[in-house]
C-alpha positions in Angstrom: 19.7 -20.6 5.0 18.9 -18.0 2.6 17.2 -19.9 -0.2 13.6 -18.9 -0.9 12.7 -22.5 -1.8 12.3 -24.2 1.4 10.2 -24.1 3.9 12.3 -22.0 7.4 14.3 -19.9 6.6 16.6 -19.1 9.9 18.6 -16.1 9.3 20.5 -13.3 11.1 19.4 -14.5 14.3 20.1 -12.2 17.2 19.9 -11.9 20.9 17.6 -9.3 20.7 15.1 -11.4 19.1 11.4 -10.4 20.3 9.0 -13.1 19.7 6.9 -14.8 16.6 4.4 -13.3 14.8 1.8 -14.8 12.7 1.1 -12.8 9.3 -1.5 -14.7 7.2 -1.4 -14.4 3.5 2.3 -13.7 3.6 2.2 -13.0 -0.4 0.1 -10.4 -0.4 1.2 -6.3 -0.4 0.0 -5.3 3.0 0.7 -8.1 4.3 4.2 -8.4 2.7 4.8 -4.8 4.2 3.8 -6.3 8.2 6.6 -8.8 6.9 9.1 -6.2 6.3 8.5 -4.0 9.6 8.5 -6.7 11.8 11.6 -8.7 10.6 13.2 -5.4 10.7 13.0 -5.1 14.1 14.3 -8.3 15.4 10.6 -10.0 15.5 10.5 -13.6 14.1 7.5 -13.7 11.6 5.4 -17.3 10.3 3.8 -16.2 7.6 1.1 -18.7 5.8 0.3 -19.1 2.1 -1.9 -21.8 0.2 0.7 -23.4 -1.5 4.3 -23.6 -0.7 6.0 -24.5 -4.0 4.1 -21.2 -5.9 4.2 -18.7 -3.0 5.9 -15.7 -4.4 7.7 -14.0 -1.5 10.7 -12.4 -3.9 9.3 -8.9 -2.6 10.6 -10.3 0.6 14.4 -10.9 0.0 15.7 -7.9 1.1 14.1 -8.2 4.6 14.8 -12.0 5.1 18.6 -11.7 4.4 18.9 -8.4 6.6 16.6 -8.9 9.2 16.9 -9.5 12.7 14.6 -12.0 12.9 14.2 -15.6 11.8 11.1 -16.0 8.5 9.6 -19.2 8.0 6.1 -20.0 5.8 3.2 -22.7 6.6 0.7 -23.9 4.5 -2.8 -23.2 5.1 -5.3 -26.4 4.9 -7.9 -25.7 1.8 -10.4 -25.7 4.1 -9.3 -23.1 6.6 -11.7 -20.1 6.8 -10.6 -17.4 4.4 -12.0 -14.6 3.5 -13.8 -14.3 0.4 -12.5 -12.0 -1.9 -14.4 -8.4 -2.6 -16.5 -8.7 -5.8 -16.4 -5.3 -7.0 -12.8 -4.3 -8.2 -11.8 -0.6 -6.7 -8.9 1.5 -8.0 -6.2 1.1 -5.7 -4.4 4.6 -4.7 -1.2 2.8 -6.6 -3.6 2.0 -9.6 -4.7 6.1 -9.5 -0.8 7.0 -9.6 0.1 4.4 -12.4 -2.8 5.6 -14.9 -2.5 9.6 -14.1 1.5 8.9 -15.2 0.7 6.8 -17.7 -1.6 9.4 -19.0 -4.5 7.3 -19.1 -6.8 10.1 -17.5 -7.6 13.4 -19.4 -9.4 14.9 -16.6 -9.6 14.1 -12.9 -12.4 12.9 -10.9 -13.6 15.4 -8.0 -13.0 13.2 -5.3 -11.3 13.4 -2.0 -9.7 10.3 -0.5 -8.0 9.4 2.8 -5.0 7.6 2.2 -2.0 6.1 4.2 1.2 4.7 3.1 1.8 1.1 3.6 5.0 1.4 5.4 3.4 3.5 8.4 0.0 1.0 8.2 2.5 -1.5 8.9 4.5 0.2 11.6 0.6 0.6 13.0 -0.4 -3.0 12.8 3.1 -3.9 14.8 2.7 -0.9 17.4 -0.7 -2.3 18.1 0.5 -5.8 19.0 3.4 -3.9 21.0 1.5 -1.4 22.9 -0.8 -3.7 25.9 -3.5 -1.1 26.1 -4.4 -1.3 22.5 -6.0 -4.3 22.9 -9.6 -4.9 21.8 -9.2 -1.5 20.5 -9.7 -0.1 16.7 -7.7 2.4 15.2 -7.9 4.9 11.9 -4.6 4.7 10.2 -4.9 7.4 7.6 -3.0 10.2 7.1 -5.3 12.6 5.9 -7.3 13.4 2.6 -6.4 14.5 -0.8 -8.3 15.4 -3.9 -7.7 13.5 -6.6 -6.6 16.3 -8.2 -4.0 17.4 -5.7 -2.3 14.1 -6.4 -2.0 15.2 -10.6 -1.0 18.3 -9.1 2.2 16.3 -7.0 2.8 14.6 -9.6 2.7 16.8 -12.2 5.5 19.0 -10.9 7.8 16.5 -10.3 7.2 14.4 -13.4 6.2 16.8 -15.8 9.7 18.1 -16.6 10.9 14.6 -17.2 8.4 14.2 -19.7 5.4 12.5 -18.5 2.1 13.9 -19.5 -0.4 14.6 -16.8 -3.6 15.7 -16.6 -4.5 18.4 -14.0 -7.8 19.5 -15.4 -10.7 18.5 -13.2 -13.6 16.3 -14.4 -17.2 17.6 -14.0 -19.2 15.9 -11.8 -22.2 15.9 -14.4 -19.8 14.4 -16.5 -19.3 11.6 -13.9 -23.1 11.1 -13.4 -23.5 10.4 -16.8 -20.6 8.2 -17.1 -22.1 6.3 -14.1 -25.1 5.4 -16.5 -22.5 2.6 -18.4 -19.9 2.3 -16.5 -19.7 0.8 -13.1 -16.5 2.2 -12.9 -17.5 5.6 -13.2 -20.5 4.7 -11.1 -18.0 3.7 -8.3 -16.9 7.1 -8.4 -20.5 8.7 -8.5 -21.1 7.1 -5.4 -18.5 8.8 -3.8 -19.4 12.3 -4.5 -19.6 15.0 -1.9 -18.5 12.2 0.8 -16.5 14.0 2.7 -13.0 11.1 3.9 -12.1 13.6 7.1 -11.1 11.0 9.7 -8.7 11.4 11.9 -6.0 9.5 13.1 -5.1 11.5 16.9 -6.1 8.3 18.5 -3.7 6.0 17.1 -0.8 9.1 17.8 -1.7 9.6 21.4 -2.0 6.0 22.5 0.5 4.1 19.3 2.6 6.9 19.2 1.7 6.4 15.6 3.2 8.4 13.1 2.6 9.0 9.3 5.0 10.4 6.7 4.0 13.6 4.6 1.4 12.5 1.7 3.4 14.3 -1.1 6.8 11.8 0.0 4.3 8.9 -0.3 2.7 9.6 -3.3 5.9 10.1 -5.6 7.3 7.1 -3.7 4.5 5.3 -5.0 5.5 6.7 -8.7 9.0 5.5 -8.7 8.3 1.5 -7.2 6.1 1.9 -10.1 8.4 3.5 -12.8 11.2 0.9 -11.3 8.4 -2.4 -11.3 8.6 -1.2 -14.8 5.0 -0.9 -14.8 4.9 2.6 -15.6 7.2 3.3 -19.0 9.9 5.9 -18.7 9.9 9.0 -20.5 12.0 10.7 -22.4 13.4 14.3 -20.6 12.3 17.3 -21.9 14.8 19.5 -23.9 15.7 22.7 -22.1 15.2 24.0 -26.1 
């Protein structure tokens, strides 16, 4: 059945079918990424929520009527051990995109952050369950660094001419300091100054076969989902006048 309502939801069952996989907190993005990967390749997933009727797995259609695999969601018991949830709010990367194209920041940070796209973070959760010797191991899944301001830069020259205004000029790090002084926010930021994000991710490539796409492709993919989710407005093209 293809209904998102109920509780299995057997579809496109093949031969080929590989086994079931638990994903806990089906609903949420990463997670609803591991989804995506694994029913894509033939695996049968279970994922969990907390409560049936009000689990949003929408995001999930496309995968559950193509896939190869068969979906179905549990409920987990109120008193299963969960993990708290972080305190402290941090910017997500997609949060970064949203307000630099929505031209909430005037001048950029001086940071540098590793970053990975979500689609090769899953691909590197399912290798690791596919691949025997990476158990018990850990593995970096990060695709490099970026300055804060090479992202304006990306997305600058691909959305400036279609009439988004964004900032490219970079923020002093004074400025930041005293910023930090009122604003956890900025003092978030402060924190992170002159911490160099270098890792690596060869070890995940030589025993995963792990590999990520280029930062730029994931970047102004991360525009558009947001341009389409609507959360970012559209803008008017600029006149060739």
């Amino acid at each position: 059945m293809t209904s998102l309502s109920g509780v299995a939801y057997l579809l496109n069952v093949t031969e080929g079918r590989r086994g079931r996989v638990l994903v806990t907190g089906a609903t949420g993005f990463v997670a609803g990424h591991c989804i995506l990967d694994l029913l894509a390749r033939g695996y049968d997933v279970r994922g969990t929520v907390r409560n049936l009727p009000t689990a949003d797995v929408a995001h999930l259609r496309p995968a559950i009527e193509q896939g190869g695999g068969a979906f179905e969601l549990a409920v987990v018991h109120p008193g299963a051990v969960i993990g708290p949830p972080l305190l402290v709010k941090r910017d997500s990367s997609a949060d970064i995109v949203r307000r630099m194209l929505a031209g909430e920041m005037p001048a950029i940070p001086p940071l540098h952050l590793a970053f990975t796209d979500v689609r090769d973070l899953a691909a590197g959760h399912r290798l690791a369950l596919e691949v025997p010797a990476a158990k018990g191991n850990r593995y970096i899944l990060a695709n490099g660094q970026l300055p804060m301001t090479g992202i304006a830069a990306i997305l600058k020259e691909e959305y400036g001419p279609r009439g988004y205004k964004i900032s490219t000029r970079p923020l002093p790090a004074w400025v930041l300091r005293t910023a930090a002084l009122v604003s956890g926010e900025a003092k978030l930021g402060a924190d992170m100054l002159g911490i160099p994000h270098d890792v690596s991710a060869q070890k995940a490539m030589r025993e995963l076969g792990w590999t990520a796409r280029p930062l730029r492709e994931s970047v102004l993919d991360t525009a558009e989902s947001l341009i389409s989710a609507g959360i970012v407005g559209p803008r008017k093209p600029v006149s060739a006048g």
